[in-house]
N, C-alpha and C positions, 0 to 999 in steps of 0.2 A: 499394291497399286489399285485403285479404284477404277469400277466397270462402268462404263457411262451408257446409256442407250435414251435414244431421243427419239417423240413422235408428234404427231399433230400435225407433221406436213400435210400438204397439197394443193390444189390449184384454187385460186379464189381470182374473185373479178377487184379489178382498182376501185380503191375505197372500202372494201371488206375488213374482217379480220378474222386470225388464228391464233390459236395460243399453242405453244410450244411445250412441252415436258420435258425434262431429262432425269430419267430415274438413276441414282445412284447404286451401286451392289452394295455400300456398307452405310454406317451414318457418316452424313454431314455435316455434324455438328464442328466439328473442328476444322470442314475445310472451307477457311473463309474466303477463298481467291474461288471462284467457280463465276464462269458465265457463258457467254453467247459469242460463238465468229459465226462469218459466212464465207463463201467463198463463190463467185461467180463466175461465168464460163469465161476464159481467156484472162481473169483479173486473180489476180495475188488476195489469198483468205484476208480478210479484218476484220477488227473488233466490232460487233456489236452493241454488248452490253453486259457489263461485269461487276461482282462484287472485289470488292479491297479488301486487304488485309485489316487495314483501319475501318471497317464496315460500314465503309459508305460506297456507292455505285457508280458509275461512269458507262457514260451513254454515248456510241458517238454521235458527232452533231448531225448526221443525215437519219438518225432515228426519234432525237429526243422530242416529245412533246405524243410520239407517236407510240412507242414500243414502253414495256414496265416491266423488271424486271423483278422478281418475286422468288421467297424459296420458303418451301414447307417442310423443316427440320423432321415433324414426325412421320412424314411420307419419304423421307429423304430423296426430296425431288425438288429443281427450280424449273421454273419458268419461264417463258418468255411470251407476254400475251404484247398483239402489233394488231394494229389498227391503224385507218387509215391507209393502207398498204399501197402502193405505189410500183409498177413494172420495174422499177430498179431495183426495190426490192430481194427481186427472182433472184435465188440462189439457193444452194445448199445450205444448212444452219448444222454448226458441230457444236456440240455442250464441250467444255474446257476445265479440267480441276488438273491441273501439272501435277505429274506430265503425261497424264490421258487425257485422249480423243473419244469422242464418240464415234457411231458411225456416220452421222449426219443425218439431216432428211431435209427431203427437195421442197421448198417452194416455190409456188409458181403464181404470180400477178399476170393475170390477160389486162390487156386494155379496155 
């Protein structure tokens, strides 16, 4: 089972941005499902932004145009670079390769 650890959180002002990491403990070459939740206080985790099995990606619609999901096979790490950031934003973000978690890390949008 693969180890996931995520960083790049922190607080930034509306309209900034952060890129996100999640390094993997082994390669990534064969895990083609890996992406992005979040989970926000009082709300149920969701999707963010995910690679397919069929290697194409899937945004959901309150990120796309904003957030790019990325992965670098020889780091064995993906990314999540967001822009435009938005107070709703604000949540926890876990990296996802089933059926490990990361341990998440916080971001935070001021207004």
């Amino acid at each position: 089972q693969v180890q996931l650890v995520e960083s790049g959180g922190g607080l930034v002002q509306a309209g900034g941005s952060l890129r996100l990491s999640c390094a993997a403990s082994r390669s990534i070459v064969r895990l083609n499902v890996m992406g992005w939740y979040r989970q926000a206080p009082g709300k149920l985790r969701e999707l963010v932004a995910t690679f397919s099995s069929g290697g194409t990606i899937t945004y959901a619609d309150s990120v796309k145009g904003r957030f790019t999901l990325s992965r670098d096979n020889t780091k064995n790490t993906v990314y999540l670079q967001m822009n435009s950031l938005k107070p709703e934003d604000t949540a926890v973000y876990y990296c996802r390769s089933s059926p490990s978690w990361g341990q998440g890390t916080q971001v935070t949008v001021s207004s």
